[in-house]
C-alpha positions in Angstrom: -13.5 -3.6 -16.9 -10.1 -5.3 -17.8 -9.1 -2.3 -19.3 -9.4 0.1 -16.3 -6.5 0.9 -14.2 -6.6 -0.5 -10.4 -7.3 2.2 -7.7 -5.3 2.1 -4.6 -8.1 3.5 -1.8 -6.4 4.6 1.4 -3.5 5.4 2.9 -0.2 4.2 1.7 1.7 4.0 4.3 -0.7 2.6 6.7 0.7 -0.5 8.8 -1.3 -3.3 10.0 0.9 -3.5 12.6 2.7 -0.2 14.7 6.1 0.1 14.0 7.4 1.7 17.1 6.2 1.2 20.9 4.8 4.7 20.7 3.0 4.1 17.5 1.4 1.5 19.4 0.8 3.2 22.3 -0.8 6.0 20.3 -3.0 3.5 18.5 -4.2 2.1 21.7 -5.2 5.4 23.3 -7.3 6.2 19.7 -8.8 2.7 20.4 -9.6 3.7 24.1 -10.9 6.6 23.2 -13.1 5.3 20.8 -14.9 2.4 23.2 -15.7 5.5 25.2 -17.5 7.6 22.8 -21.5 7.7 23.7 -22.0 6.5 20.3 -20.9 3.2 20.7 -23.2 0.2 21.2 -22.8 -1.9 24.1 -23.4 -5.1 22.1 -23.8 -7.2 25.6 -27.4 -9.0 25.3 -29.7 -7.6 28.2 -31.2 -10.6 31.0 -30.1 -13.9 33.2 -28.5 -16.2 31.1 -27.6 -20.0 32.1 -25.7 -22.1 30.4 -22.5 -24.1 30.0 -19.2 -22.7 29.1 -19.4 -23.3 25.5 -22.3 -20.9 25.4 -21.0 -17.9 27.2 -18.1 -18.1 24.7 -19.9 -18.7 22.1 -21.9 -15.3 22.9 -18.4 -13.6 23.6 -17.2 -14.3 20.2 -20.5 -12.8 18.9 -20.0 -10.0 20.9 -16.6 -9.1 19.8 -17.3 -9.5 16.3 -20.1 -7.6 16.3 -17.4 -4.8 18.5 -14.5 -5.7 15.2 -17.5 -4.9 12.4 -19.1 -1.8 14.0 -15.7 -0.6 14.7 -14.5 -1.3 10.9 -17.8 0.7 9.4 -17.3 3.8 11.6 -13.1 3.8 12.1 -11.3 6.6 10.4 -7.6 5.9 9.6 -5.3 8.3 10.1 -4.0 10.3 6.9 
């Protein structure tokens, strides 16, 4: 396996972050545009909830996260 030659998979040039305002802006509206797609779950838990403040961030974080991976299975980068 040593011997193999390493694969670069992707884009190049891809930036983590936008190097322009309007490459940001264009990002942004891909992003938008993508939360509003029918196919996207809604990953908010259904029901009443009480509980302190530690728990409703607690189930924010797990909300976004679970957002960030779904997002990172089904996002198609730009060639």
């Amino acid at each position: 396996m040593r011997d193999q030659p390493m694969r670069i998979v992707g884009n190049r040039h891809w930036q983590e972050f936008a190097s322009t305002p309007q490459e940001a802006l264009e990002r942004g509206a891909r992003l938008d545009a993508m939360t509003r797609l029918p196919g996207v779950p809604d990953f908010q838990p259904r029901g009443i909830f009480r509980g302190t403040q530690a728990f409703f961030d607690t189930m924010d974080a797990e909300k976004e996260r679970n957002r960030q991976a779904w997002f990172q299975e089904h996002a198609k980068r730009p060639t």
